[in-house]
N, C-alpha and C positions, 0 to 999 in steps of 0.2 A: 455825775461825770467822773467822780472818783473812779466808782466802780468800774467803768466803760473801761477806762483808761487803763486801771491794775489789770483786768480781763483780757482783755484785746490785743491777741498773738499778733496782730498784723499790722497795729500802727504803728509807723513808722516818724511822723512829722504831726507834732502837737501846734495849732496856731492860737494862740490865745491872745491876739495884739488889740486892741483898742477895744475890749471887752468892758472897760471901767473896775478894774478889779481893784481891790485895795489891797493895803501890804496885807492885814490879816486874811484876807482869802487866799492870797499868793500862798502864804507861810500856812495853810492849811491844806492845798492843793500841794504841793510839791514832795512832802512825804512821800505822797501816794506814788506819784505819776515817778518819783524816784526807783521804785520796784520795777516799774512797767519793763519789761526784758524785750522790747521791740525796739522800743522807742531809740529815735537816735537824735532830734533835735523840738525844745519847745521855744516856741517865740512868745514874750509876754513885753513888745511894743506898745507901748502907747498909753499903757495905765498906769493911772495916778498914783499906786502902790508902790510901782516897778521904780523906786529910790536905787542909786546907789549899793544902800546898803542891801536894801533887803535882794538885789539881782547877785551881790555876793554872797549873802547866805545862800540863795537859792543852787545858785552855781557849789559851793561846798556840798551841798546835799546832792544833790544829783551827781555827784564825780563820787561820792561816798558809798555808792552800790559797788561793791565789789565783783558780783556778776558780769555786769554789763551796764556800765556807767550812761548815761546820755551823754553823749558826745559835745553837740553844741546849744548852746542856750541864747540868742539870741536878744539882744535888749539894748533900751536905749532910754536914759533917764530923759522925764521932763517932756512936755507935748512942742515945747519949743522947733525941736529937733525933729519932728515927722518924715523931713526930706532927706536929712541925709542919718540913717539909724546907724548905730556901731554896732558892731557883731562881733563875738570871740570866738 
């Protein structure tokens, strides 16, 4: 998926919500898809990973492309909240 992602002139909207990801996958995917120079929003709703903290690391990394940052990052701690998600 890395790859797709670093490759792919055309995507625009990454969904990655209720995937079950953990923080370590998060924080191994986001490097990548930090390059990705389409990209303008990923959503990582719903997984177990997506803490607080680690959606603010992620959000620092993805604004740290100086190219062409991904704009918005989508997230929402905790499965509690499925109905009503926050968004930045």
């Amino acid at each position: 998926m890395a790859k797709f992602v670093h490759k792919n002139k055309q995507l625009l909207h990454l969904d990655l919500s209720h995937m079950e990801m953990s923080s370590d996958q998060i924080k191994k995917l986001v490097p990548v898809i930090s390059k990705a120079t389409s990209l303008q929003a990923i959503h990582l709703c719903g997984n177990p990973g997506g803490t607080a903290e680690v959606v603010e690391w992620a959000r620092t990394c993805l604004e740290a492309n100086p190219e062409e940052p991904v704009k918005v990052l989508k997230s929402y701690v905790g499965t509690a909240n499925q109905n009503n998600p926050a968004t930045s």
